[in-house]
C-alpha positions as CSV (number, residue, x, y, z in Angstrom):
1,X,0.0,0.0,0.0
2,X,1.2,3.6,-1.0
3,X,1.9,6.5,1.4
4,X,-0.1,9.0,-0.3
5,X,-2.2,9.3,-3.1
6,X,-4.2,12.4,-5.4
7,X,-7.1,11.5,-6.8
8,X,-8.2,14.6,-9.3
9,X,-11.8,15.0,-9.7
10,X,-12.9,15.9,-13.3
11,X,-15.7,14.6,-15.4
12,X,-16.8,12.6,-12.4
13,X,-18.0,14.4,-9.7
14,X,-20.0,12.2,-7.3
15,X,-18.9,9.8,-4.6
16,X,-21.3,6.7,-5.8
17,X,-19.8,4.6,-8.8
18,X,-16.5,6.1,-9.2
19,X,-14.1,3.1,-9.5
20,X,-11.4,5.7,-10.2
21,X,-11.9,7.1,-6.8
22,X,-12.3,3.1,-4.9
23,X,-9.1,2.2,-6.6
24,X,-7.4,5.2,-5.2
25,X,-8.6,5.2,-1.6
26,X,-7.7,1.7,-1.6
27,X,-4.3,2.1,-2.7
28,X,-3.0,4.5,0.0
29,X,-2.9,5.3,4.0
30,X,-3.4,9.2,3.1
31,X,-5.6,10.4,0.2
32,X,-5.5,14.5,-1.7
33,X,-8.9,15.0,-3.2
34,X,-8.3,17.9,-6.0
35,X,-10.2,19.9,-8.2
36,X,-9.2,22.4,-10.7
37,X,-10.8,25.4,-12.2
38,X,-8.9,26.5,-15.0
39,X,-8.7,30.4,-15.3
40,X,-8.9,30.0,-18.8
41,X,-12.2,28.6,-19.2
42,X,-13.3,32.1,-18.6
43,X,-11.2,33.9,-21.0
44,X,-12.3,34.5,-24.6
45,X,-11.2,31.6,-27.6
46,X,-10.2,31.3,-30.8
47,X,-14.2,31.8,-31.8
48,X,-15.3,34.4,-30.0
49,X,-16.6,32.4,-27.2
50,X,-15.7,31.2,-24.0
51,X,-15.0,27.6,-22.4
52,X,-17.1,28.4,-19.7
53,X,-20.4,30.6,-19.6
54,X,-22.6,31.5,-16.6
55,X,-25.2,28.6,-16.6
56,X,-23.0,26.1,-16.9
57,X,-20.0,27.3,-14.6
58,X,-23.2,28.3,-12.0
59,X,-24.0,24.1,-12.6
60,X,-20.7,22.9,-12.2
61,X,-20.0,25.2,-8.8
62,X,-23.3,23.7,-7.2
63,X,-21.7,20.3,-7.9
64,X,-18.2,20.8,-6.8
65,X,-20.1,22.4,-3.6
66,X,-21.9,19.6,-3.1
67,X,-19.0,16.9,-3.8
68,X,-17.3,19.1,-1.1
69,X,-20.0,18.4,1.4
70,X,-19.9,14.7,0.4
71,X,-16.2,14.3,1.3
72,X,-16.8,16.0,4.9
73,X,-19.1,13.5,6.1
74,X,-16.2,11.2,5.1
75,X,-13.5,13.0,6.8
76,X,-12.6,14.2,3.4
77,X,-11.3,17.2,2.1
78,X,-11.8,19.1,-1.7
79,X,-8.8,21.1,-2.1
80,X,-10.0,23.3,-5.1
81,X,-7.6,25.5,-7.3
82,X,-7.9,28.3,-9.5
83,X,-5.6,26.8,-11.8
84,X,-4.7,24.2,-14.6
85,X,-4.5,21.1,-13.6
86,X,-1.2,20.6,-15.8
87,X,0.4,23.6,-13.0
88,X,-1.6,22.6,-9.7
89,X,-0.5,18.3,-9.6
90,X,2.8,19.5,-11.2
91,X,2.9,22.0,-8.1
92,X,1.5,19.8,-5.6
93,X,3.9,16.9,-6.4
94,X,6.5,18.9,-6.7
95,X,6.0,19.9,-3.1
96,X,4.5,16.7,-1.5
97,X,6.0,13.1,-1.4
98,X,2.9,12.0,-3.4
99,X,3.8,8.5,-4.8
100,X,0.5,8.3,-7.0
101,X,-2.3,10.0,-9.0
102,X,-5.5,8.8,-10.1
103,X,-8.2,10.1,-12.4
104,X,-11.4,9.3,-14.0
105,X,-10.3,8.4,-17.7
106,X,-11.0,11.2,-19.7
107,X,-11.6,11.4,-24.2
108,X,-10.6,15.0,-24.6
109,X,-7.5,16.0,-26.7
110,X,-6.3,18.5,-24.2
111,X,-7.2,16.7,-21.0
112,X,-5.0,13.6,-22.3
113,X,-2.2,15.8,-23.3
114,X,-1.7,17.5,-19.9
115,X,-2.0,14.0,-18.3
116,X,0.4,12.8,-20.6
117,X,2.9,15.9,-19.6
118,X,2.2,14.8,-16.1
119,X,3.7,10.9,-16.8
120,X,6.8,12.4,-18.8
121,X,7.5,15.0,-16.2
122,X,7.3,13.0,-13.2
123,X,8.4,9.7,-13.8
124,X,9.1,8.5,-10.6
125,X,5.3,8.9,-9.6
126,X,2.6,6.3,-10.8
127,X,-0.4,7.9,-13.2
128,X,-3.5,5.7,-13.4
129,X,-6.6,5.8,-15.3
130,X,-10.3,4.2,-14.8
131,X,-12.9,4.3,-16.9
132,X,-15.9,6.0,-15.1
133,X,-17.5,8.0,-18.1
134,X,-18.3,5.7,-20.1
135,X,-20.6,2.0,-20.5
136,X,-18.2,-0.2,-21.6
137,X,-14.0,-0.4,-20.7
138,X,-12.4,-0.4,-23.7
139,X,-10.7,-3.4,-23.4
140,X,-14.5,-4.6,-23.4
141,X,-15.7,-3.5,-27.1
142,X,-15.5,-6.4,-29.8
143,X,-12.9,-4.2,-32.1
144,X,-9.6,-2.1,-31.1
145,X,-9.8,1.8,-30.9
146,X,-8.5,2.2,-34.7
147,X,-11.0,0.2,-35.5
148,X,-14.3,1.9,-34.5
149,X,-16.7,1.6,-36.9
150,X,-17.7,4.9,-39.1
151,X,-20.8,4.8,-38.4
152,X,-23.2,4.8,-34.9
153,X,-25.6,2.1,-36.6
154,X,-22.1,0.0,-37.2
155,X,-21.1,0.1,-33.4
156,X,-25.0,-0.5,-32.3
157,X,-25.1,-3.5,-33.6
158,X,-21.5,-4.5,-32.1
159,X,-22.0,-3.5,-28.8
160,X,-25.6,-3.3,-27.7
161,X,-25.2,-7.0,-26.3
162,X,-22.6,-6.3,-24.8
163,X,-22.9,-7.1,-20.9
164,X,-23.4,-4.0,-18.6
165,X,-21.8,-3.8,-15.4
166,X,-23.8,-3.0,-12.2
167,X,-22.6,0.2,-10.5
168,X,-20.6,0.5,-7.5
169,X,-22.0,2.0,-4.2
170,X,-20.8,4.8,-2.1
171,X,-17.9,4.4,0.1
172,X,-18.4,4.7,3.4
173,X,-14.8,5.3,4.9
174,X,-12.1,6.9,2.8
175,X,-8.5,7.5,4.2
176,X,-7.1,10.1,5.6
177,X,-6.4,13.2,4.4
178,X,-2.4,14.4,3.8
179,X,-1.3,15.6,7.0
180,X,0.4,18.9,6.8
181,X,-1.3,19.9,4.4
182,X,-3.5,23.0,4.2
183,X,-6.6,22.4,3.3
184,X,-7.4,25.8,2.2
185,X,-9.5,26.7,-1.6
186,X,-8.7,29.4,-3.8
187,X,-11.8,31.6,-4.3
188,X,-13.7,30.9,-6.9
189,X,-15.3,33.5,-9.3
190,X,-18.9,34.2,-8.3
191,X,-22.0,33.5,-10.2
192,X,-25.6,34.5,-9.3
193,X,-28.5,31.5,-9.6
194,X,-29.2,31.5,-12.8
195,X,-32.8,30.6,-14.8
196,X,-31.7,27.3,-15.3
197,X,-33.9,24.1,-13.8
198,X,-31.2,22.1,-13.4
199,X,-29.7,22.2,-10.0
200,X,-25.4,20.9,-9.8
201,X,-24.5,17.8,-7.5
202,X,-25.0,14.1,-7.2
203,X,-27.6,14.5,-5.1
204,X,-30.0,16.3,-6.8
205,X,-28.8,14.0,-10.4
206,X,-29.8,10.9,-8.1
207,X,-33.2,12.3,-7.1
208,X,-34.0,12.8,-11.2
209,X,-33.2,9.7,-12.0
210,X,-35.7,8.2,-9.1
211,X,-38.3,10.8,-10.3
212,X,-37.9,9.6,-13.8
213,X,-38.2,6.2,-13.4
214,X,-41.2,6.4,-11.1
215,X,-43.8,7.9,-14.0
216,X,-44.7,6.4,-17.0
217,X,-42.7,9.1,-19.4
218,X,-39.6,6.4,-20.1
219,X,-42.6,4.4,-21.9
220,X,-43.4,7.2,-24.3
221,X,-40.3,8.5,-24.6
222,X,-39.6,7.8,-28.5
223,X,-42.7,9.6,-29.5
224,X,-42.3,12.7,-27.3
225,X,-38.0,13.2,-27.5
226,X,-38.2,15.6,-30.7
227,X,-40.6,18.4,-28.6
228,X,-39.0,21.5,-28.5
229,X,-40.4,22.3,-24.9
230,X,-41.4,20.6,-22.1
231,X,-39.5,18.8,-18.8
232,X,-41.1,15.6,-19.5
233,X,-40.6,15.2,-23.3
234,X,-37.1,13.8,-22.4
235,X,-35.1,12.1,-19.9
236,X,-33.0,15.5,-19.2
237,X,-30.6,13.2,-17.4
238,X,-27.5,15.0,-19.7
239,X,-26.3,17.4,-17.5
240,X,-25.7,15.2,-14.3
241,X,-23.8,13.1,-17.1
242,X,-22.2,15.2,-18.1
243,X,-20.7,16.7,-15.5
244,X,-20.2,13.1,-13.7
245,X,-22.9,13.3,-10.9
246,X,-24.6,10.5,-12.7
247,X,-23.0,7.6,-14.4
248,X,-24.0,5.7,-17.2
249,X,-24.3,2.9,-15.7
250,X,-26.5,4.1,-12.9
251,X,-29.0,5.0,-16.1
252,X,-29.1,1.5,-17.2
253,X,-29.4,0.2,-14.1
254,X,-32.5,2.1,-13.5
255,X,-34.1,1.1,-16.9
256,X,-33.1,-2.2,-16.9
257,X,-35.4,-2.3,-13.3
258,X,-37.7,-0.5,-14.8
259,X,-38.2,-2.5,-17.9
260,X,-38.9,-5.5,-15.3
261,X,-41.0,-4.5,-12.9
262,X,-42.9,-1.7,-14.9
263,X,-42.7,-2.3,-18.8
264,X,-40.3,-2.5,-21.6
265,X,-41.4,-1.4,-25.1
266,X,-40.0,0.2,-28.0
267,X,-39.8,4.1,-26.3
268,X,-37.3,2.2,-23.1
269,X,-35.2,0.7,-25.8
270,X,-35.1,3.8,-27.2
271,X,-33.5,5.3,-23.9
272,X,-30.9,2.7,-24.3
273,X,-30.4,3.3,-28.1
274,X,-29.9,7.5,-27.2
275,X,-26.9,6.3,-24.1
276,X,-25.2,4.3,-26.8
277,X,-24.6,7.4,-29.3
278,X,-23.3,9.1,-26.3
279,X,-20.8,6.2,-26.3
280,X,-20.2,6.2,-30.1
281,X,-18.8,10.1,-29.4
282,X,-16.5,9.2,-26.2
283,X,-15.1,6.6,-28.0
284,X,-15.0,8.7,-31.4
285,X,-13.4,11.4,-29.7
286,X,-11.0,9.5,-28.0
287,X,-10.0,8.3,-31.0
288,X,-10.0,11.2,-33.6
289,X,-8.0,13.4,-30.7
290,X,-7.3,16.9,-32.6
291,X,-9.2,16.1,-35.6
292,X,-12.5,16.4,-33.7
293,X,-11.7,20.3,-33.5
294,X,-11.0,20.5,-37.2
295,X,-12.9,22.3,-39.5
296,X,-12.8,19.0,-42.3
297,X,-13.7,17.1,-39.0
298,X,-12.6,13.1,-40.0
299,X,-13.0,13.8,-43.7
300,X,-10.7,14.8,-46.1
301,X,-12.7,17.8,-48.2
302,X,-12.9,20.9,-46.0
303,X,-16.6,22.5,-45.9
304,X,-16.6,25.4,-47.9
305,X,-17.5,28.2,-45.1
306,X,-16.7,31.9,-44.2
307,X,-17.0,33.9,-41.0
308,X,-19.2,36.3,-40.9
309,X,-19.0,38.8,-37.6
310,X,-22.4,40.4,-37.9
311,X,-24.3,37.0,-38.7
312,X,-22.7,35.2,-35.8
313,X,-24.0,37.6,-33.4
314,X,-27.7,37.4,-34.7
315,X,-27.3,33.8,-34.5
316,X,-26.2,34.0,-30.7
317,X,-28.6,36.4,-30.1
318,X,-31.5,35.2,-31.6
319,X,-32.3,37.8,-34.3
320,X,-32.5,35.9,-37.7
321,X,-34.9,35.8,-40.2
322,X,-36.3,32.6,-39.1
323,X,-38.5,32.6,-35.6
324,X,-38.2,29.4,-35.0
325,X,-34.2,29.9,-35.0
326,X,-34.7,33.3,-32.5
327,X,-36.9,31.1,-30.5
328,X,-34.1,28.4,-29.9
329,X,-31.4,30.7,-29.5
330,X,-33.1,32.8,-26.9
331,X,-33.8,29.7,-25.2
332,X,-30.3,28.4,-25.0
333,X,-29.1,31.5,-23.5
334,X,-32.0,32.3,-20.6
335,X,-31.5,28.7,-19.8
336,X,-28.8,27.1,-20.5
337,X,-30.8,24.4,-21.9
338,X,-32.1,23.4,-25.4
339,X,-34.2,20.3,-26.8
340,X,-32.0,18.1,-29.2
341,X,-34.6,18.9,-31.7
342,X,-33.8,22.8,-31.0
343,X,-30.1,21.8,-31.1
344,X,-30.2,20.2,-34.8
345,X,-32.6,23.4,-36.2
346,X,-30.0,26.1,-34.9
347,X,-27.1,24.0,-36.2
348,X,-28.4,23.3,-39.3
349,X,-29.1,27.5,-39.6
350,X,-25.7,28.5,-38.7
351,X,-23.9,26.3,-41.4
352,X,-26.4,26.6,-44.5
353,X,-28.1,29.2,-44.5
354,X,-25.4,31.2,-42.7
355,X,-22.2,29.9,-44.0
356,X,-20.9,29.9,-41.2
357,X,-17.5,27.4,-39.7
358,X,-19.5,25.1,-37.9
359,X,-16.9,25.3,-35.1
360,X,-18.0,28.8,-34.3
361,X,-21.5,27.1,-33.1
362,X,-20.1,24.5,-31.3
363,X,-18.2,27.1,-29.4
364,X,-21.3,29.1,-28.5
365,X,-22.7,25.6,-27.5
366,X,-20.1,25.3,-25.2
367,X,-20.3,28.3,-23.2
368,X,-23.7,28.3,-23.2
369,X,-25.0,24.8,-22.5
370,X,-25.0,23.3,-18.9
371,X,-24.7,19.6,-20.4
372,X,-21.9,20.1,-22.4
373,X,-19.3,17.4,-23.0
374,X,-16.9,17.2,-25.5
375,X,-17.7,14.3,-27.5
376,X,-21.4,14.5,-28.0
377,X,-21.0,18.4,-28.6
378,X,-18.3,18.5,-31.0
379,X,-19.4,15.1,-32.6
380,X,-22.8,16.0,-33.1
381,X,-21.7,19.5,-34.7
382,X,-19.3,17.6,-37.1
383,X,-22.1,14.9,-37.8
384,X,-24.2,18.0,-39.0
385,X,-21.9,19.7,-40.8
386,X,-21.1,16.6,-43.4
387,X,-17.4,16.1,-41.6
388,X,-18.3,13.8,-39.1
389,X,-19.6,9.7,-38.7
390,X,-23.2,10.8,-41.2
391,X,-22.6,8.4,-43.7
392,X,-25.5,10.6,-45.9
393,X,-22.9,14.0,-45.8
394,X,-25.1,17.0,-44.3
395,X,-27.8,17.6,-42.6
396,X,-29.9,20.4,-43.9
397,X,-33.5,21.1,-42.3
398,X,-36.2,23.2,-43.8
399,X,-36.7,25.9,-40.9
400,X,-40.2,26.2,-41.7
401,X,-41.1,22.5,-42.3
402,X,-39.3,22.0,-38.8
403,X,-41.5,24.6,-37.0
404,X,-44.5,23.7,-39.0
405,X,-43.7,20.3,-37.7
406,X,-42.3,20.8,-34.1
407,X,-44.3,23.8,-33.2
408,X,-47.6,24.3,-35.2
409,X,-49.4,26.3,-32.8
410,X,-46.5,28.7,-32.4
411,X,-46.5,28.2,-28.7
412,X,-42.7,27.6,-28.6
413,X,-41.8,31.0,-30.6
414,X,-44.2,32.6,-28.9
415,X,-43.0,32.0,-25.3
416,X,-39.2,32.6,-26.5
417,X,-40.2,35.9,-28.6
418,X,-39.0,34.3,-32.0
419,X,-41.3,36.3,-33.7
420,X,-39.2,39.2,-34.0
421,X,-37.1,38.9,-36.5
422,X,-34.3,41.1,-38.2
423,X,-32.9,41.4,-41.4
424,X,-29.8,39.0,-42.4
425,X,-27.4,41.6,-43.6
426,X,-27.0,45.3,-42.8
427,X,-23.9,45.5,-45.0
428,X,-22.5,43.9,-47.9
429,X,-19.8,41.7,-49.2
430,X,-17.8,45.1,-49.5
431,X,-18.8,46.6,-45.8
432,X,-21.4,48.3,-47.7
433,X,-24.6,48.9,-45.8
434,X,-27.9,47.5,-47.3
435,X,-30.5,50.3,-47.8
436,X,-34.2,48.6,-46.1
């Protein structure tokens, strides 16, 4: 058994099935539990947006808040730093005789190239990953990494067999913390309560789930997920997901009892067949690394696309032409929320009828959306685009056959104010502006 060992919180904030963290308390006499809050996330990026925006930081504090809480009643401590987490464990180890670190596994390019910094820079210490975020280990699917299929309906059929593992409970007793240590967070920038329903922690992600699963919506789920408004039209489990105060596994679990003691029909399946496209994009993203940030995406033709300043901000704002597009947009910003329905009608805007680098959208996205993670936000905008795992090329929806379809009695643009719309274009091509 080691001396002492850091376990770094990221994408898996909860106590309850996190093998990463039961590995790491039972490898060691004294356990560091760390989080880090990158002071960049709230810096503008390379498309106008940032990494982090108000709903979903104000999400993600109520959750680290609550994990905090979580780990008292253990004995525990969250140490929390304003910084990278490249320049906080190379800090911390630098200063501590910490023999190991353990993490959730984690798909992002940038999160595996500051872990594998970490391994080169401090050799003598022991790095160790466990898969938390996802269904399946990947030494569990039927094909190696460079082998993933293309396509979602190609790694459905592989995997949806596949034997699910029950999830883990809580620990009760975890060890020690560091003595000598001081056990004292850096501030962390403020955020009112935003208009969001979605309240952070594992807590309130384990009360939806029992909430869900005791109605009869997971029965008619296939025929009510494409609504653009209202709580019960979808699991809204994604942002508990997420941010790791609810596993996957917990999810099935749930269905799997509820499919045998209440009913299974096509619309539960259909829960099942949603959680397995999430998988497609960990996996997809784990494997494509920088390429999911490209504008060509996995293909080798680059979209023809330009960037247009003026555009972009009517997009974000919600003043377009289209009212069903101002409706969605106006949406995503009091909320932090929008329907996947909403999601596909705002994308499909932004790169055909705008012109618009698709990456600027999934930018906004992730500032904006409290369920964001990077696989199923950045694969879902490629899939769109035509540079992603659609074997058909693009997506391009018909605005008004979507709100004809989606919204007929104009409920949705009315409560958002999508009616009013603007103009596309005050200037022109040569900065020229356009007479009324």
């Amino acid at each position: 058994m080691q001396g002492t060992t850091l376990f770094l919180f990221t994408n898996d904030l909860r106590l309850s099935d996190n093998l990463a963290l039961m590995q790491a308390a039972a490898s060691c006499k004294h356990l560091v539990c760390v989080y880090c809050v990158d002071p960049a996330w709230f810096k503008p990026g390379r498309y106008q947006s940032r990494v982090m925006g108000d709903h979903r930081w104000c999400f993600l504090k109520e959750s680290i808040q609550h994990l905090a809480s979580q780990l008292e009643k253990r004995r525990q401590s969250l140490l929390v730093r304003l910084q990278s987490p490249y320049q906080a464990i190379a800090q911390m180890l630098k200063a501590h005789k910490i023999e190991a670190v353990y993490r959730s596994r984690n798909m992002g390019f940038q999160e595996n190239a500051y872990w594998q910094t970490l391994r080169q820079n401090f050799p003598a210490v022991t790095f160790n990953e466990v898969e938390t975020f996802t269904l399946f280990h990947q030494n569990d699917l039927p094909f190696s990494l460079d082998e993933l299929p293309e396509t979602f309906t190609q790694f459905r059929k592989q995997v949806e067999n596949l034997p699910i593992s029950e999830a883990a409970t809580t620990p009760d007793i975890l060890p020690k913390p560091m003595p000598g240590l001081r056990y004292h967070s850096d501030w962390l920038p403020a955020t009112a309560r935003m208009n969001s329903p979605f309240t952070g922690g594992e807590a309130a992600g384990a009360e939806h789930l029992k909430l869900y699963f005791s109605t009869m919506q997971p029965t008619t789920y296939k025929e009510t997920r494409n609504a653009l408004q209202g709580w019960t039209s979808s699991t809204k489990f994604s942002p508990w997901l997420a941010s790791g105060c609810l596993t996957v596994r917990q999810i099935c679990q749930a269905l799997r009892h509820y499919e045998s003691m209440i009913m299974a029909n096509e619309s539960t399946y259909w829960i099942l067949f949603e959680l397995l496209w999430r998988e497609y994009f960990q996996w997809y993203t784990l494997k494509h690394g920088v390429r999911l940030f490209s504008s060509r995406g996995i293909k080798t033709k680059c979209r023809l696309s330009c960037f247009y300043p003026e555009r972009f901000q009517k997009w974000c704002a919600g003043n377009t032409p289209w009212p069903i597009v101002n409706a969605c947009m106006k949406e995503l910003q009091s909320t932090g929320y929008l329907s996947n329905r909403g999601r596909q009608i705002v994308a499909s805007c932004l790169i055909h009828e705008l012109g618009i680098d698709w990456r600027y959208g999934a930018a906004w996205f992730e500032q904006q959306l409290v369920d964001y993670d990077v696989g199923s936000n950045w694969g879902n905008w490629q899939y769109l685009a035509g540079v992603g795992a659609d074997p058909r090329g693009c997506r391009h929806f018909d605005l008004d056959k979507q709100a004809r379809q989606h919204d007929p009695d104009g409920s949705y643009r009315q409560r958002w104010d999508g009616n009013k719309t603007c103009p596309l274009d005050s200037v022109d091509a040569a900065d020229w502006p356009i007479m009324p």
